[in-house]
C-alpha positions in Angstrom: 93.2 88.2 120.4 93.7 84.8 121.5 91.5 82.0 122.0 88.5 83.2 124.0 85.0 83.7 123.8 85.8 86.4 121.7 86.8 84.5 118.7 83.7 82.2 118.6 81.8 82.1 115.5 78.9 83.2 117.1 78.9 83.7 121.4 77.5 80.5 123.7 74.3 80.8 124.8 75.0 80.6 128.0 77.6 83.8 128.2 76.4 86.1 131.2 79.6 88.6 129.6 77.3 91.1 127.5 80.4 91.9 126.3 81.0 88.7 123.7 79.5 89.0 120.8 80.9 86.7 118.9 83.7 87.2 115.9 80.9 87.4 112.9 79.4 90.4 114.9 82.6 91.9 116.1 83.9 92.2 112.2 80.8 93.7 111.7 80.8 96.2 114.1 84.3 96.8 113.8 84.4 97.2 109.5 87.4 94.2 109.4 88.1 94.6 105.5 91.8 92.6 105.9 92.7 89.6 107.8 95.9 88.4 108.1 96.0 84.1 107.5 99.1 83.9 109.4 97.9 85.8 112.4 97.3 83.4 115.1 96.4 79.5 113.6 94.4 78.3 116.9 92.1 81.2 115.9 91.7 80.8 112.6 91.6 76.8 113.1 89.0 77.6 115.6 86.7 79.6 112.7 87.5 76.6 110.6 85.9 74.7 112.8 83.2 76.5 113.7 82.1 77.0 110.8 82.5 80.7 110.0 85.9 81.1 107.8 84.3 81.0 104.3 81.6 83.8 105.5 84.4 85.6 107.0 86.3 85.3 103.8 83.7 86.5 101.8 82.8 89.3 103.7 86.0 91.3 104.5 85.7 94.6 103.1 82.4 95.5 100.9 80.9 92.9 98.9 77.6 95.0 96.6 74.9 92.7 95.5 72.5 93.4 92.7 69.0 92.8 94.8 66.4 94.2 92.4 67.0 96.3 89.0 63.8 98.3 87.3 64.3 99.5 84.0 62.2 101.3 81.6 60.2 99.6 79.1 59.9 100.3 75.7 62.8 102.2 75.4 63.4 104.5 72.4 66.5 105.8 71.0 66.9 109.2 72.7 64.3 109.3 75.0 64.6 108.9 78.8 65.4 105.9 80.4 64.6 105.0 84.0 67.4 103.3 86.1 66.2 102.1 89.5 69.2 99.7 91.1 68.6 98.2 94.9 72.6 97.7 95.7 73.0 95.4 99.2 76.1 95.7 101.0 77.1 92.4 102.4 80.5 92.8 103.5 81.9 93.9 107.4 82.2 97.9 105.1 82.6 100.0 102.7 84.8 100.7 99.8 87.3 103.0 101.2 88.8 104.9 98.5 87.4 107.2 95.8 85.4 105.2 93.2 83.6 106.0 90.0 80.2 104.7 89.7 78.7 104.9 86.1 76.1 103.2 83.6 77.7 101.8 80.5 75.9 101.0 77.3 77.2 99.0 75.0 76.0 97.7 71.6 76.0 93.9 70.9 79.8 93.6 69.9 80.4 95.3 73.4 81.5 98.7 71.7 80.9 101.3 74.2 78.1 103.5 73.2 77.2 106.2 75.9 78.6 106.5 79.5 76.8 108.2 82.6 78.2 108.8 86.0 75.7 107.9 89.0 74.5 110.2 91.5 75.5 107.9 94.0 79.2 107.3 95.7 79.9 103.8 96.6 81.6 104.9 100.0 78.6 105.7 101.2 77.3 102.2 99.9 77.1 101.2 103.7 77.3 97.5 105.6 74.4 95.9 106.2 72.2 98.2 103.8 70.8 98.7 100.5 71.1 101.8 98.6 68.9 102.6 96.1 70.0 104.3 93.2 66.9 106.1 90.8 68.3 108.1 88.1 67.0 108.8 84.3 69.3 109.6 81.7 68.5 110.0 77.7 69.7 107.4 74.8 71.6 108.3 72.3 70.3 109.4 69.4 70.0 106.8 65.7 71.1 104.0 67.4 68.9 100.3 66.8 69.4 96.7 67.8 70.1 94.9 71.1 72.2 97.0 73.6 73.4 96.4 76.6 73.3 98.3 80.0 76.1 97.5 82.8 77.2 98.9 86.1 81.1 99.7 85.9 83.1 100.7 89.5 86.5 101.5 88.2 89.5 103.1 89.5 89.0 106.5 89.3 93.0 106.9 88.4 93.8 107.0 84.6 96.0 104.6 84.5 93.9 101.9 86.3 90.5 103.2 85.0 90.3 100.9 82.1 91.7 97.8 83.9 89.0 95.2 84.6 91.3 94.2 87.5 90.6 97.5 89.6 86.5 97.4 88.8 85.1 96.2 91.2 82.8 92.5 90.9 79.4 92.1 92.0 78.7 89.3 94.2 75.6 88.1 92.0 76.5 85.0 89.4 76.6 85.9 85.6 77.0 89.3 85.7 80.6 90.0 85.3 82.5 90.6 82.2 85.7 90.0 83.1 87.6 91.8 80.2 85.9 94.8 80.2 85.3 95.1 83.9 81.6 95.9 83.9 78.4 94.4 85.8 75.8 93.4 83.4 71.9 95.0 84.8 70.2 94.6 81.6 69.9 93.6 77.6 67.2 95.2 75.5 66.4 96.1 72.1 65.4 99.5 70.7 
């Protein structure tokens, strides 16, 4: 790709080619999850310019955003607990490889109390979307105080698995512990 109408931010107006559709919608189409910076620098001056780089920047590959989070109320120690997440894919695709998906609750000194894997594969967490995830699952058992439920995406690997560095982030502000990896949803008491 050189510099052509192809590598507009967005297509001119007046473009009789159907064929343009401007470099925004041509990463989306296309799932662009990499871009190399040293590629071609009239093109990437000309989406500095335009306007477009940061959007571009933040949207290769997947980028999952929290949009809405229902959670039981009045929740007891072991009984159910409703989990309703609305997940919005803002990036050109999808995570590629295998990924764990799974609740985490942890008590207020972030010891991990209970673990549950999601019924929902964040391949399939497609551009462009939201997936909604609805599952129940039971507390533990004796437990009191204020706890703490979080979204964790690790590397399904062993040896990565407990490295915050392979979780994947949310794109929403103030959710992410960055030590233990995880997404904060939600902090209640029982």
């Amino acid at each position: 790709c050189g510099l052509s109408n192809y590598c507009l931010c967005v297509p001119p107006e007046d473009n009789t080619n159907v064929n343009v559709i401007g470099a925004l919608a041509d990463m989306a189409v296309n799932h662009f999850t990499y871009l190399n910076q040293s590629y071609h620098s009239g093109v990437i001056g000309r989406w500095r310019t335009g306007g477009c780089f940061e959007e571009i920047q933040r949207r290769l590959g997947y980028r999952y955003v929290l949009e809405k989070g229902q959670f039981t109320k009045d929740a007891k120690a072991g009984g159910s607990f409703r989990v309703v997440l609305d997940l919005r894919n803002d990036g050109f695709a999808a995570a590629q490889n295998p990924r764990d998906a799974e609740l985490v609750l942890t008590d207020k000194g972030g010891k991990v109390l209970k673990t549950w894997a999601l019924n929902s594969d964040p391949r399939y967490w497609m551009p462009g979307e939201t997936t909604t995830i609805d599952q129940t699952v039971t507390l533990p058992d004796g437990i009191s105080g204020e706890v703490t439920l979080s979204l964790n995406l690790p590397d399904p690997a062993m040896t990565l698995r407990d490295n915050p560095l392979f979780s994947i982030q949310l794109a929403n502000e103030n959710v992410w512990n960055e030590s233990t990896g995880f997404n904060k949803l939600y902090t209640f008491s029982l």
